[in-house]
TIRO-2110 file (N, C-alpha, C; in Angstrom, 1 decimal):
// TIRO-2110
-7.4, -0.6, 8.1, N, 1, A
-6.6, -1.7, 7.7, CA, 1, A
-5.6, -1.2, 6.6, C, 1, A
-4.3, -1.4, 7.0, N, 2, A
-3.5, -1.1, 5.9, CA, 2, A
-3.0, -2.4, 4.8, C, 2, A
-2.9, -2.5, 3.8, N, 3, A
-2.7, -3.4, 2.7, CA, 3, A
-1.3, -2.9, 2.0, C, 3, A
-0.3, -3.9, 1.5, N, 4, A
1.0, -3.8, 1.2, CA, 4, A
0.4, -3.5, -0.6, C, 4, A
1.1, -2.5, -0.9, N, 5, A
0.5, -2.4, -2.1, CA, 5, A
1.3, -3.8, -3.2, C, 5, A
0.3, -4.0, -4.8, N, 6, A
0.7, -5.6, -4.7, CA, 6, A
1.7, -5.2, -5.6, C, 6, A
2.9, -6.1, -5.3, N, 7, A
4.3, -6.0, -6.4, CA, 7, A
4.1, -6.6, -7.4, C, 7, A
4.5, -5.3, -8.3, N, 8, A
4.4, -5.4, -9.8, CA, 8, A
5.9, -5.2, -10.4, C, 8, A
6.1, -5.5, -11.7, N, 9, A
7.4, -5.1, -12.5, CA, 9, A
7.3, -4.9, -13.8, C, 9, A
7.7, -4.1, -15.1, N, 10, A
7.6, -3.5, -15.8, CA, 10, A
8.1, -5.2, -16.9, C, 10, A
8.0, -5.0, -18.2, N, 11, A
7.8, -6.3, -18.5, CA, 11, A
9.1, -6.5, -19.0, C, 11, A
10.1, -5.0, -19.2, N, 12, A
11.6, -5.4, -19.5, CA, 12, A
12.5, -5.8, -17.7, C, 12, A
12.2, -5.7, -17.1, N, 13, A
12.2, -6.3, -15.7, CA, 13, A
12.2, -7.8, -15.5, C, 13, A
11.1, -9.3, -16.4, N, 14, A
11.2, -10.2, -16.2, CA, 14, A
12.5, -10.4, -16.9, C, 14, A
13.2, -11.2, -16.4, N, 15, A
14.8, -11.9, -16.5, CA, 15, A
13.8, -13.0, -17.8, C, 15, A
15.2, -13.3, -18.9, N, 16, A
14.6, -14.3, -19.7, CA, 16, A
15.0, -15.4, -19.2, C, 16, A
15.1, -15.9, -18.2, N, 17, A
15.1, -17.0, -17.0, CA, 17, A
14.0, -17.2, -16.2, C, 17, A
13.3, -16.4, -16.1, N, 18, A
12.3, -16.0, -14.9, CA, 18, A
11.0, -16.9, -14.9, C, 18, A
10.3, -17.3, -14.1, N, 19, A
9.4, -18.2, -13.9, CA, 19, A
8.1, -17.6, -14.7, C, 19, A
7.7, -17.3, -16.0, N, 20, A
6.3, -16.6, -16.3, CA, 20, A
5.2, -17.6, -15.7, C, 20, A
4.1, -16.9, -15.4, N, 21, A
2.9, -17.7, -15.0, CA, 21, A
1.9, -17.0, -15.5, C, 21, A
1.5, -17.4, -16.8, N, 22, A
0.5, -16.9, -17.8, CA, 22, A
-0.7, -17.6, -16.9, C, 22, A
-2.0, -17.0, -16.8, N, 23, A
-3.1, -17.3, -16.4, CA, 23, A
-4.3, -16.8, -17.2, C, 23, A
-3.6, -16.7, -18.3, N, 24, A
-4.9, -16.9, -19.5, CA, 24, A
-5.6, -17.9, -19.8, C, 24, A
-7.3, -17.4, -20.5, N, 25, A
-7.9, -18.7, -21.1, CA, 25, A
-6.7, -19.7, -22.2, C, 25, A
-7.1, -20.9, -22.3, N, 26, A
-6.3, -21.7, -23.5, CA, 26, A
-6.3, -20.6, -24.8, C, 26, A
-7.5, -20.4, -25.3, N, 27, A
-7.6, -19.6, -26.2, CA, 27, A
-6.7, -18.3, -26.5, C, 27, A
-6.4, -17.8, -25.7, N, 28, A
-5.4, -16.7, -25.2, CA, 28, A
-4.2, -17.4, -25.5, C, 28, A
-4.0, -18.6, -24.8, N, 29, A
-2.3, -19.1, -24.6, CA, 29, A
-2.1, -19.5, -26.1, C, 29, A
-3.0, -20.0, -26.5, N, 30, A
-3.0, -20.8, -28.2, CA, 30, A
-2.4, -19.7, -29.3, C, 30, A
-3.1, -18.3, -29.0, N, 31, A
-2.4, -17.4, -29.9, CA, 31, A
-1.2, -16.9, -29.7, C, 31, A
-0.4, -17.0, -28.6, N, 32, A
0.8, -16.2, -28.5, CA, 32, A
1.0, -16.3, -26.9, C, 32, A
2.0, -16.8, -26.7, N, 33, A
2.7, -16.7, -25.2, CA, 33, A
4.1, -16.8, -25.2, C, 33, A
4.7, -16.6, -23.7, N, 34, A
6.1, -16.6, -23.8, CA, 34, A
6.5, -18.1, -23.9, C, 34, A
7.6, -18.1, -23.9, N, 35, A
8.6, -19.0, -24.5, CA, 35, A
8.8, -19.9, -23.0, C, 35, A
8.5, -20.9, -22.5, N, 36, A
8.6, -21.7, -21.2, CA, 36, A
7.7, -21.1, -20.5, C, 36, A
6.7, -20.6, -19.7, N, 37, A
6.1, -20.1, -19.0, CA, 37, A
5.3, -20.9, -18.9, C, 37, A
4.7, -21.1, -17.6, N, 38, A
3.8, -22.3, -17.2, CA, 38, A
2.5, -21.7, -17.0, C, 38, A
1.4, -22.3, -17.9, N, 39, A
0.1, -21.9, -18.4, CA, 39, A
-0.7, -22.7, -17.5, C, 39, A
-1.3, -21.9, -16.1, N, 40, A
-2.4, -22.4, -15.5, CA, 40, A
-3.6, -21.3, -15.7, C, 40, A
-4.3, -21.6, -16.2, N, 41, A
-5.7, -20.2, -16.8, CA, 41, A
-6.2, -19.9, -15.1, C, 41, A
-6.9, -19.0, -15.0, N, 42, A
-7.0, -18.3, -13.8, CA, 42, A
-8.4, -19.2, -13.2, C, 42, A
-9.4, -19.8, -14.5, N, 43, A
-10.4, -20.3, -14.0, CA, 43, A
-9.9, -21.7, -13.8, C, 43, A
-8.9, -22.3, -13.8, N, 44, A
-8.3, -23.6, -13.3, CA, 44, A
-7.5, -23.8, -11.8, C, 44, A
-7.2, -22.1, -11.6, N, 45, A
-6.3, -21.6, -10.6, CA, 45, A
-6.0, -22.5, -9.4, C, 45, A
-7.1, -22.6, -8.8, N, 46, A
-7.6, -23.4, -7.6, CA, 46, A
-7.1, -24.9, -6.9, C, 46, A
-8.1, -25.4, -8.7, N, 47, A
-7.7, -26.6, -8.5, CA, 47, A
-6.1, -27.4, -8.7, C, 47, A
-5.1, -26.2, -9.6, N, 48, A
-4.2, -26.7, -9.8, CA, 48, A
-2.9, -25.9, -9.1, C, 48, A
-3.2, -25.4, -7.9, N, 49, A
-2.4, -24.8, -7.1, CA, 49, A
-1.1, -25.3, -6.7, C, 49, A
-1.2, -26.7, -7.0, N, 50, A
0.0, -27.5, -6.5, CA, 50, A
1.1, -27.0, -7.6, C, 50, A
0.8, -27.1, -8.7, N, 51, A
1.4, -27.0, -9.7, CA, 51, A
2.6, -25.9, -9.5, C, 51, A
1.6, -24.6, -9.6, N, 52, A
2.2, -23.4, -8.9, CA, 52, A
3.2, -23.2, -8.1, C, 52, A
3.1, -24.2, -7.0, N, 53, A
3.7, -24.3, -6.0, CA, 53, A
5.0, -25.1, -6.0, C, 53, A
4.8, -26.0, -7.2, N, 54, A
5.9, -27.1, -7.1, CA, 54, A
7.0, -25.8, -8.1, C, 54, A
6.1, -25.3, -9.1, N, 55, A
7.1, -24.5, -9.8, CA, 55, A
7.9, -23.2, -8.9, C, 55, A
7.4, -22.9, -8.4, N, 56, A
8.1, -21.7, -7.2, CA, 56, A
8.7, -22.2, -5.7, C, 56, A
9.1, -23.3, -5.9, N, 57, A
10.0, -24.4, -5.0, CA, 57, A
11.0, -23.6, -4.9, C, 57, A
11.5, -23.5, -3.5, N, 58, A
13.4, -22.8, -3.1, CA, 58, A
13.2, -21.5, -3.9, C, 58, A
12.1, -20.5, -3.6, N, 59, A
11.8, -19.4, -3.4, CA, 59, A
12.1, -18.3, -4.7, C, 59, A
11.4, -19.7, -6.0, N, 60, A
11.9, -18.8, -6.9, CA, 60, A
10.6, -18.0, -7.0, C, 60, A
11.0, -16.6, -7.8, N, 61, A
10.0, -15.9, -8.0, CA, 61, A
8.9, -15.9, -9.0, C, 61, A
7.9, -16.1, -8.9, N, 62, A
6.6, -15.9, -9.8, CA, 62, A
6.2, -14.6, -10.7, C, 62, A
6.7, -14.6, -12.3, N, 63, A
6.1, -13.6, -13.1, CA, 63, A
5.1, -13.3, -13.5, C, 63, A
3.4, -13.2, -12.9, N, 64, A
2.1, -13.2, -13.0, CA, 64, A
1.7, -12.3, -14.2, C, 64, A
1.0, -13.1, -15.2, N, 65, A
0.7, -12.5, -16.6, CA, 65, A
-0.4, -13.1, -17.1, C, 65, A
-1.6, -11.8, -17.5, N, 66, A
-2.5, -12.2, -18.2, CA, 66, A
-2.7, -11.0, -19.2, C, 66, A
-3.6, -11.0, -19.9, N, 67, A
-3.8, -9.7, -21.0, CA, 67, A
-3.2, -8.7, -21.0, C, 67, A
-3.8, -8.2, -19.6, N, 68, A
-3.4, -6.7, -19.2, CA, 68, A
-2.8, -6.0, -18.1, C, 68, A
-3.1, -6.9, -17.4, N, 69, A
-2.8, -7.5, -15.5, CA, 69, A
-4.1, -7.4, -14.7, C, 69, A
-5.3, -7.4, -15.0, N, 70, A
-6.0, -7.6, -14.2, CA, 70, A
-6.6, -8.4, -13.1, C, 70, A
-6.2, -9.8, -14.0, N, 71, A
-6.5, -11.4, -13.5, CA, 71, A
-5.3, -11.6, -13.1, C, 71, A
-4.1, -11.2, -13.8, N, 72, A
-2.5, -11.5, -13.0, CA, 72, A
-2.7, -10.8, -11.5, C, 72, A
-3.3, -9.4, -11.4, N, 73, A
-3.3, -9.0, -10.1, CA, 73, A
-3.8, -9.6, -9.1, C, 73, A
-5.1, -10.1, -9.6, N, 74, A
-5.6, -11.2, -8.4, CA, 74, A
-5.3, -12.2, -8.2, C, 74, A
-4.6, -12.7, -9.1, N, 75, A
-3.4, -14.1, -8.7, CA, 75, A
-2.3, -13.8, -8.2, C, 75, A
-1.6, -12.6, -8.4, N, 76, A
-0.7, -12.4, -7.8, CA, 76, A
-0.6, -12.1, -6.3, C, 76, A
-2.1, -11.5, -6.0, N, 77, A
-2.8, -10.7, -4.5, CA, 77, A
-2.5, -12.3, -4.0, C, 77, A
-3.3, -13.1, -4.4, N, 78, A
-3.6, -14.6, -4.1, CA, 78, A
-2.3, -15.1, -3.5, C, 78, A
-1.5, -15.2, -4.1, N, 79, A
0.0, -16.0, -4.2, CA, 79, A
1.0, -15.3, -3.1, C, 79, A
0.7, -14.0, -3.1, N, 80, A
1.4, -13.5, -2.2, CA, 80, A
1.0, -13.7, -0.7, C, 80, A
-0.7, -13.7, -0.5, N, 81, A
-1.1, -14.1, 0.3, CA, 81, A
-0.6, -15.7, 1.2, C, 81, A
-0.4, -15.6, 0.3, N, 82, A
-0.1, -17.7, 0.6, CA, 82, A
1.5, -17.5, 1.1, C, 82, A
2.1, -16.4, 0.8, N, 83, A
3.4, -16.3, 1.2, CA, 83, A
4.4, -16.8, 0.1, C, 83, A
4.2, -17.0, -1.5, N, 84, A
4.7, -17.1, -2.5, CA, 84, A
5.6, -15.6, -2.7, C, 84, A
6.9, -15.8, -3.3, N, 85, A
7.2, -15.1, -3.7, CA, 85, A
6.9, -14.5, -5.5, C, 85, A
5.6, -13.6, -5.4, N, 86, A
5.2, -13.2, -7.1, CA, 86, A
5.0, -11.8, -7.4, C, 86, A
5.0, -11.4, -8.5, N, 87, A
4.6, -10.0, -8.7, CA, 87, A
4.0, -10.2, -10.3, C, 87, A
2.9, -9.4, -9.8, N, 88, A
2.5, -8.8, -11.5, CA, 88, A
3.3, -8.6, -12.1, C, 88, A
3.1, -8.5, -13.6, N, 89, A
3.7, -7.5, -14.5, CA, 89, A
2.9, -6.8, -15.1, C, 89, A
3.0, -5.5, -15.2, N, 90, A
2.2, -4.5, -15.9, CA, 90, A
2.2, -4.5, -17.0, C, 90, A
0.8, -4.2, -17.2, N, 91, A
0.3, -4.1, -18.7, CA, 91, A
0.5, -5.8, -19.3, C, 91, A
0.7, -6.8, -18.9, N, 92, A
0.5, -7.9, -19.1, CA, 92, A
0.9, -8.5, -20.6, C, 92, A
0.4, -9.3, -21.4, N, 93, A
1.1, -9.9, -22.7, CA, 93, A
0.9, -8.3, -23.5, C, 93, A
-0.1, -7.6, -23.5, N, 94, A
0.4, -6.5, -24.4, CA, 94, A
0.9, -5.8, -24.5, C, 94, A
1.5, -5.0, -23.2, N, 95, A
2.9, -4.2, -22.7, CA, 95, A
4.3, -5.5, -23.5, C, 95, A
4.2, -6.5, -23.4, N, 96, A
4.9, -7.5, -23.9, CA, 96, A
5.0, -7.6, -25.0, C, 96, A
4.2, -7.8, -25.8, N, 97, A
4.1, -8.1, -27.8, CA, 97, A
4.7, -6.4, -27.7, C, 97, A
4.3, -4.9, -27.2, N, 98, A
4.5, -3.6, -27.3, CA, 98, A
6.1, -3.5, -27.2, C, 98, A
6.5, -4.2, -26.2, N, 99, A
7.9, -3.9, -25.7, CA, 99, A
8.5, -4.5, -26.9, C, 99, A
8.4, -5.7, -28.1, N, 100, A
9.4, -6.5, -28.8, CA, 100, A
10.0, -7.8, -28.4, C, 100, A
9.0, -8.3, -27.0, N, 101, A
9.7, -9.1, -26.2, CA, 101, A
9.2, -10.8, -27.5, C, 101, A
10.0, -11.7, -26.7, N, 102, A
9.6, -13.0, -27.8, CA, 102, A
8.1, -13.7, -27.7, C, 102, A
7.6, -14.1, -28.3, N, 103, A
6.6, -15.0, -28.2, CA, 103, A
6.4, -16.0, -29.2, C, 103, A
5.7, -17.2, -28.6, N, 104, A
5.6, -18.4, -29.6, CA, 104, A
3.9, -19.0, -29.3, C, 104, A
4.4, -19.7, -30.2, N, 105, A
3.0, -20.5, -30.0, CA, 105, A
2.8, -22.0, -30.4, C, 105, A
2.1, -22.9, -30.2, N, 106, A
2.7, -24.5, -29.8, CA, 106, A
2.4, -25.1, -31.6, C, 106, A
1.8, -24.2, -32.2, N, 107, A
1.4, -25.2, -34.0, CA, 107, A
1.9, -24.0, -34.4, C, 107, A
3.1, -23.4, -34.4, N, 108, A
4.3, -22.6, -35.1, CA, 108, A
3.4, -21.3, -36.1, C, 108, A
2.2, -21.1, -35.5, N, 109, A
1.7, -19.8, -36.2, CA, 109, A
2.2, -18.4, -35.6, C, 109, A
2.4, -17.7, -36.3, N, 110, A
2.7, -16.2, -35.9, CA, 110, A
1.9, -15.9, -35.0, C, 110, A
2.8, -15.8, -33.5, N, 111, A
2.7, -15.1, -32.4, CA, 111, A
1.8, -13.4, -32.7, C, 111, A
0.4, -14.0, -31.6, N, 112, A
-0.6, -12.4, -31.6, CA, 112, A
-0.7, -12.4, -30.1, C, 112, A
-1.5, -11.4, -29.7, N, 113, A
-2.2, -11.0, -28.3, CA, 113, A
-3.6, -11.2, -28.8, C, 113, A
-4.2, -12.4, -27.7, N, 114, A
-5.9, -12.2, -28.1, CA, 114, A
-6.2, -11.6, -27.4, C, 114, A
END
């Protein structure tokens, strides 16, 4: 069986437009996330697929991000399977805090990576 290997992109690659889909615990998202990115945690994934879907409506592309990409990879495997347009990003929020990229957080504390 041959497998399409899963599309990934470097984290200066997401457009600051670009659909992020953090799939971190709350706990994770509470300390530091991007700036608009829509937070469905990976153990919610399932049940809230619609969500996903309504956000990647007229074939916009899906930025899959969790810690490091591990849980983004399987959501991203997932999504593409479904025929979503997504890709990982490598190295995930800490390639990101690494790179200088923005981050916030919703009770205005200084942005970390948990």
């Amino acid at each position: 069986m041959n497998f399409a290997p899963l599309p990934s992109v470097d984290v200066a690659a997401v457009p600051s437009d670009g659909l992020v889909l953090d799939v971190r615990e709350d706990d994770e998202w509470a300390a530091g996330h991007v700036e608009g990115a829509l937070h469905v945690p990976m153990s919610d994934f399932v049940a809230r697929f619609g969500e996903v879907t309504e956000a990647v409506a007229g074939g916009r592309k899906a930025y899959v991000m969790c810690r490091v990409g591990g849980r983004s990879a399987q959501v991203t495997q997932y999504l593409v399977q479904q025929g979503l347009d997504a890709v990982n990003v490598d190295g995930g929020m800490l390639a990101w805090d690494g790179a200088g990229r923005p981050m916030v957080t919703d009770n205005g504390t200084a942005p970390f990576v948990l």
